[in-house]
N, C-alpha and C positions, 0 to 999 in steps of 0.2 A: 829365823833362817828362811831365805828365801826358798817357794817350793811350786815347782811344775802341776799348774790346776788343770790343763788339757792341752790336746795336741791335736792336728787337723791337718791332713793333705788336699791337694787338688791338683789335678791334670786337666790339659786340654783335650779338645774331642778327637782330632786325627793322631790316630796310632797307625805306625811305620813299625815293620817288623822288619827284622836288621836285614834277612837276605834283599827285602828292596832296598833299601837303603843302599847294600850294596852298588846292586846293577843299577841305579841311578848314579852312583862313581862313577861306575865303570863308564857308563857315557860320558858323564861330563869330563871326566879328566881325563880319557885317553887322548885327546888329541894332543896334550900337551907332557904327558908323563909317558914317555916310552916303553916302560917296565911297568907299566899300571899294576899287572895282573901278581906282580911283587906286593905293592904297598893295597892291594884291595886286600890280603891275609889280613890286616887289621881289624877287618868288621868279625871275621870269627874270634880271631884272638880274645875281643874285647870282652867276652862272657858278656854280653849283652843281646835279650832275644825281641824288644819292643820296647820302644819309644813313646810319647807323646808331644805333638806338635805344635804350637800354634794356628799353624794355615797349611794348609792339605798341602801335599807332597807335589803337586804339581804348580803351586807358587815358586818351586825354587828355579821351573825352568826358561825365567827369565831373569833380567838384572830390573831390579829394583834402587832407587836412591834413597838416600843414609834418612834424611825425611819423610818417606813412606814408610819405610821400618820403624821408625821413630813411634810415629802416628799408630801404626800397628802395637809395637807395645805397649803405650799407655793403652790402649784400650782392652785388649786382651790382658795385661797384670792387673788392669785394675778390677777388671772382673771377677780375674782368677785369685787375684788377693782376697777380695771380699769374702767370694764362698768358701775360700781357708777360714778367713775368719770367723765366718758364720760358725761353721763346721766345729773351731776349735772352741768359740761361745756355747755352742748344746753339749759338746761333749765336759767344760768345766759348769756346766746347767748357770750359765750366768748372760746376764744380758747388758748389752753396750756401753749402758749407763754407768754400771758397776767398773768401768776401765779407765787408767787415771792418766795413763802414759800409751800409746803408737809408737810403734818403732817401725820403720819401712826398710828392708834390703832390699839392692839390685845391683846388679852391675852389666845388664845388657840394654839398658837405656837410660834418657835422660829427661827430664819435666821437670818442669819451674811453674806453679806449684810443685811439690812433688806429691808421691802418689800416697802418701799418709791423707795428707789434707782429702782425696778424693776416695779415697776408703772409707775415711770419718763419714764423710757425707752419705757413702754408698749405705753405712751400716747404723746411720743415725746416730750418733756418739755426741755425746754434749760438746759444745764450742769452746770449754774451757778445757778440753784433755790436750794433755801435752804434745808433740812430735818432735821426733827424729828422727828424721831421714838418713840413711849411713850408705855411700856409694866407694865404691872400688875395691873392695877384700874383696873380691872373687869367690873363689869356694872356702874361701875360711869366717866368709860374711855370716852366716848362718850361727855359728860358736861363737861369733862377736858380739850379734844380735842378744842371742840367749844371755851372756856375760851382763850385757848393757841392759839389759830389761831387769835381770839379776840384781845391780846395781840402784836401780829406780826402787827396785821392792823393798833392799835394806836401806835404803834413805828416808822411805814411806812405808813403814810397814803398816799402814792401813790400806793401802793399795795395790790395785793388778796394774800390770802392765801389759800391754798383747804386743807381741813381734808376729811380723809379716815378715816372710821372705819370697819372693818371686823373680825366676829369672825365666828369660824365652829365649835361651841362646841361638836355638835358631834363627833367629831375628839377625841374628850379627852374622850370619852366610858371606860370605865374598865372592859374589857370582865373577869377579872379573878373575881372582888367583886360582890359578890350578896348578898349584903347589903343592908337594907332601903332604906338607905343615896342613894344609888347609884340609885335605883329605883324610888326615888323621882324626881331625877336629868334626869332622862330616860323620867320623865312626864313632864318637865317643858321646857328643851331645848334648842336651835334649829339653824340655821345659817343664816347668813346673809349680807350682805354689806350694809352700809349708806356712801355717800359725801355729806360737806357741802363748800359753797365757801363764804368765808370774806375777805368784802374791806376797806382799808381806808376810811375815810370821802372828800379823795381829790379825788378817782377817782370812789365812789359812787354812786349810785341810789336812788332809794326809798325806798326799800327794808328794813324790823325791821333792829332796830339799838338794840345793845348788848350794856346794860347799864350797868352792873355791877356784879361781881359774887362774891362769895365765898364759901371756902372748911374748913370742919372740922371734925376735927378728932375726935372719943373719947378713951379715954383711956381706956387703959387692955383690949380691944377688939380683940385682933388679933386673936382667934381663933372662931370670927364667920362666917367669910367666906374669899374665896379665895382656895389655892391649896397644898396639899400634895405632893411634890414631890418623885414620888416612881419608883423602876425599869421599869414599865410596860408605864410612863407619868404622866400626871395630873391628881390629884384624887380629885373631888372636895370637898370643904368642906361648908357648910351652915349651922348656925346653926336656932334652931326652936323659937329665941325669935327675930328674925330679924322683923316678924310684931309688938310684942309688942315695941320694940325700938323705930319705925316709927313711935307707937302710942304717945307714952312718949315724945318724942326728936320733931319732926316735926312741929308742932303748933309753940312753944316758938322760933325755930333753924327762920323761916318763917316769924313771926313777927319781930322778931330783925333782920335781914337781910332786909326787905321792911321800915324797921320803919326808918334804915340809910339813904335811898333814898327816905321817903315822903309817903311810902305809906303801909297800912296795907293788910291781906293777903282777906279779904272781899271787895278790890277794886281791885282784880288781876280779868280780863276780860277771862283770858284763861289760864289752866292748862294742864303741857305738862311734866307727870311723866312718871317715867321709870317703866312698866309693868312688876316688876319681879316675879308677880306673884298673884295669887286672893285676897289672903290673905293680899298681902302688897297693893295694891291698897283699900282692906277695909278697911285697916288702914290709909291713907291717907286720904277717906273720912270719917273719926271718929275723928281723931284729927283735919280736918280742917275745919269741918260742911261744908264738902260737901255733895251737890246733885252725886248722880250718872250717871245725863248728864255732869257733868261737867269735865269728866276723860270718857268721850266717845270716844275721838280719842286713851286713852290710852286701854282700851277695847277692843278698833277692830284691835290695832293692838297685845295683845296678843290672840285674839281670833283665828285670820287669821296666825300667825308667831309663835304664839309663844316666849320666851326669850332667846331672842341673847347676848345675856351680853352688853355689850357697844354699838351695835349700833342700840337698839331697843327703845333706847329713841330718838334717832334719825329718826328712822322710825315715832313716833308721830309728830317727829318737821316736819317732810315733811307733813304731814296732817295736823298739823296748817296751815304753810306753805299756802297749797292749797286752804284751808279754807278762808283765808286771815285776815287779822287784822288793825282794823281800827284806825286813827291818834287819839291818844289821849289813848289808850288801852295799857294794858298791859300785858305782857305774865311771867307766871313764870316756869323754866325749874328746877324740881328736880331729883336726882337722888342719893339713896343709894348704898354704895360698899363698900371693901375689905378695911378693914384698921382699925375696921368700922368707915365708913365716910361718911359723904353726901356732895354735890354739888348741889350748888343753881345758876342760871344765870337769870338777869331779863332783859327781852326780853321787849321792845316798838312799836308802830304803827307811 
């Protein structure tokens, strides 16, 4: 059985605490949102107290093109991926050599190479480890990731696989829209890197074992989230019944995924969803008669970070992770995205 040997985060250096963030809105859109002082309630709403940026706060007070953004995030994820990885290399006490497969998420840029090949190199990995690159799951990238590296271990169980996830969404800003939409997206957020490292069950540890996943799609969905592609980059799109979906779909999607492997979702010991945001975390605790300690690591880490897209569910798994998880327990990793679709992985002790 494939099983979780370490976990590792990283942020960039400029931290933006949300009331600037705010009053950086509030300039920038009011001359085009006449109600501004309506849609700035978002930035409290969002239970979000600090961010982390790629490029200091006053990069955004001009317009930038889709190719300087570009340029910017290959160089800042590939950095920030790396010292994920490093990070998640000490903490499973293993070194680059020992990894047999890279897996790379993103979905706020694009590189040909992509940025596995310049990670390998960053962190010296022999030239015969595998890569895959996986672009556009959004914030369900990160549960894909894991699934897929998952995959690699029970094919090779003699092998680790390391996943990388790194997005810098603030990179994808839209200095020309001063639109709701965009100002929602201005409160929500933010950047970050997660590695995780998965081994086969032959050169293994103790370490949770990854028992099972599954992805589903719904139909006619494609335009409630994901990206507009337009001259200027990525324009995001999200729409506003993404919480009621979660509340509808969730429960039922939960139960029939635990019910295949024995177990119902009021015997899951630990819940490890992806924080995309106040509203979708209330939803989660309404369709699953949750308590609200029980999406506490997902909490602190939108409180403290913010929404990374795909590697902020990961950022909760390293706080399980840390937490620790006892033999016999189970963990369930969810996470909604672009398609619309969700991802389920059920995690063991």
């Amino acid at each position: 059985m494939p099983r979780i040997a370490g976990v590792a985060v990283a942020t960039p250096p400029h931290v933006l605490r949300q009331d600037e963030a705010r009053e950086m809105a509030r300039q920038f859109f009011a001359t085009e949102i006449k109600d501004v002082e309506r849609y700035l309630g978002v930035f409290e709403h969002a239970e979000i107290d600090t961010r982390a940026l790629a490029v200091p706060p006053e990069w955004f007070a001009e317009a930038h093109s889709w190719g300087e953004c570009n340029d910017r995030w290959i160089d800042a994820a590939c950095t920030l991926g790396a010292e994920a990885a490093r990070r998640a290399l000490r903490a499973a006490d293993l070194r680059p050599e020992e990894i047999g497969h890279i897996l790379f998420v993103s979905t706020t840029g694009l590189a040909a190479p992509s940025l596995d090949a310049r990670i390998m190199a960053e962190l010296g990995m022999p030239r015969h480890t595998r890569r895959t690159p996986i672009w556009g799951l959004g914030c369900a990238g990160g549960a894909v990731g894991l699934t897929r590296a998952a995959d690699h271990a029970r094919a090779y169980p003699r092998e680790r696989a390391l996943l990388v996830c790194v997005e810098l969404c603030s990179l994808t800003f839209q200095f020309g829209d001063r639109s709701p939409r965009n100002l929602v997206a201005a409160a929500l957020f933010a950047d970050g890197a997660a590695a995780v490292i998965v081994e086969g069950d032959e050169v293994g540890g103790n370490g949770p074992a990854i028992i099972a996943s599954e992805s589903t799609l719904f139909p006619n969905s494609f335009d409630l989230m994901g990206w507009d592609i337009v001259d200027t980059g990525m324009r995001v799109v999200f729409g506003t019944k993404i919480p009621h979906i979660v509340r509808e779909h969730f429960q039922p999607l939960a139960e029939g995924f635990l019910g295949r492997h024995g177990l119902s979702l009021g015997e899951i010991d630990h819940h490890i969803y992806h924080p995309g945001g106040a509203k979708v975390l209330g939803a989660f605790e309404q369709a699953g008669g949750l308590s609200p300690c029980a999406l506490g690591h997902s909490r602190a880490v939108l409180r403290q970070w913010g929404n990374m897209s795909s590697a902020t569910v990961l950022f909760v798994l390293e706080r399980f992770i840390n937490g620790g998880i006892a033999p016999g327990e189970h963990g369930l990793m969810t996470v909604f995205g672009p398609g619309f679709s969700s991802e389920m992985v059920l995690i063991a002790g």
